[in-house]
C-alpha positions as CSV (number, residue, x, y, z in Angstrom):
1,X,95.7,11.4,10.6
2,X,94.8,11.8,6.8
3,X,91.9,9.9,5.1
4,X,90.6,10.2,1.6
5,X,87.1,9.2,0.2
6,X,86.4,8.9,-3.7
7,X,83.2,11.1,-4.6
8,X,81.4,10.1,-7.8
9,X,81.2,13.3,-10.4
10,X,77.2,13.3,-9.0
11,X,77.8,12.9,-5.4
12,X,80.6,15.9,-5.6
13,X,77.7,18.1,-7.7
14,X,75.4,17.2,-4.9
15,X,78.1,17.8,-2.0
16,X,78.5,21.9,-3.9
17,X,74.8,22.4,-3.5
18,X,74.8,22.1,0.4
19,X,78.6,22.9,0.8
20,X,80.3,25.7,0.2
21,X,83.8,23.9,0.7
22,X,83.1,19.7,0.7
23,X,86.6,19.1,2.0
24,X,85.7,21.2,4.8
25,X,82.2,20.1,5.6
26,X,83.3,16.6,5.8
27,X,86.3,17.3,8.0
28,X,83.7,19.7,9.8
29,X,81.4,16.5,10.1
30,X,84.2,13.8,11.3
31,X,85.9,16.1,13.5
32,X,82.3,16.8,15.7
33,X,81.5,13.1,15.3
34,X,84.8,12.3,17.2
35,X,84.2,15.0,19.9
36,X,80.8,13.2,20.6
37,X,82.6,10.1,20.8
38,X,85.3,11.5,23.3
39,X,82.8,12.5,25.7
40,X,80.6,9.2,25.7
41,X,84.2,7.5,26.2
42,X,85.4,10.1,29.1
43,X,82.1,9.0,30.8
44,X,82.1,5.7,30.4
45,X,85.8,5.7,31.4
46,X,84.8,7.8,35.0
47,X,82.0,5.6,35.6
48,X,83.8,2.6,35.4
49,X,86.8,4.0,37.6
50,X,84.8,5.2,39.8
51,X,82.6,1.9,40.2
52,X,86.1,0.1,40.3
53,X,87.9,1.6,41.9
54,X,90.8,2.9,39.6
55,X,92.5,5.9,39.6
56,X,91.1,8.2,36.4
57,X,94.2,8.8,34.2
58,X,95.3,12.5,34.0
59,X,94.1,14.2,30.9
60,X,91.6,13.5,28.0
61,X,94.0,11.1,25.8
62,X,95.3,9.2,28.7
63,X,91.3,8.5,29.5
64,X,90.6,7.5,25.9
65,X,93.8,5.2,26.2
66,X,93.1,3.9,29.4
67,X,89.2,3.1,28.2
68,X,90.5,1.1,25.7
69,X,93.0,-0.6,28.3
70,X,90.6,-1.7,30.5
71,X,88.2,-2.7,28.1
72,X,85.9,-0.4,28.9
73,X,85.3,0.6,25.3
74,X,86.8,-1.4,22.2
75,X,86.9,-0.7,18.2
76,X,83.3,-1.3,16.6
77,X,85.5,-3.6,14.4
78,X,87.0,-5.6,17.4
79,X,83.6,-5.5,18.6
80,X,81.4,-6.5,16.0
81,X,83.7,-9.4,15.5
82,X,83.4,-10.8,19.2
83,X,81.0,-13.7,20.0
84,X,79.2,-13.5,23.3
């Protein structure tokens, strides 16, 4: 999936001092945000299976789907939107 961000002409200048490549730093900075992500949703995922007990889908991308299908996880959007 492709997503593009606008940098002011200031925030690239500042981006170059700490970056050698800033389309790589900030690919380099999503892509390890995810894999944080993955891993807080694989254990949250086996804890709930396992407290449920529901057989863990095979394989990392089934988990993530199946966290989302059992509502173990949802979006922050969908979340942030939800009343108690």
């Amino acid at each position: 999936m492709d997503y593009t961000i606008t940098l002011s002409d200031t925030e690239k200048k500042c981006m170059e001092y700490i970056a050698v490549d800033v389309d790589e730093w900030i690919t380099n900075a999503a892509t390890n945000r995810a894999a944080v992500a993955k891993q807080e949703i694989l254990k949250l995922n086996m804890e709930y299976c396992n407290e449920n007990s529901v057989t863990i889908a095979t394989g990392e991308d089934a988990q993530i789907t199946q966290a989302y299908t059992l509502g173990v996880i949802k979006k922050l959007a969908d979340a942030s939107t939800s009343t108690p």
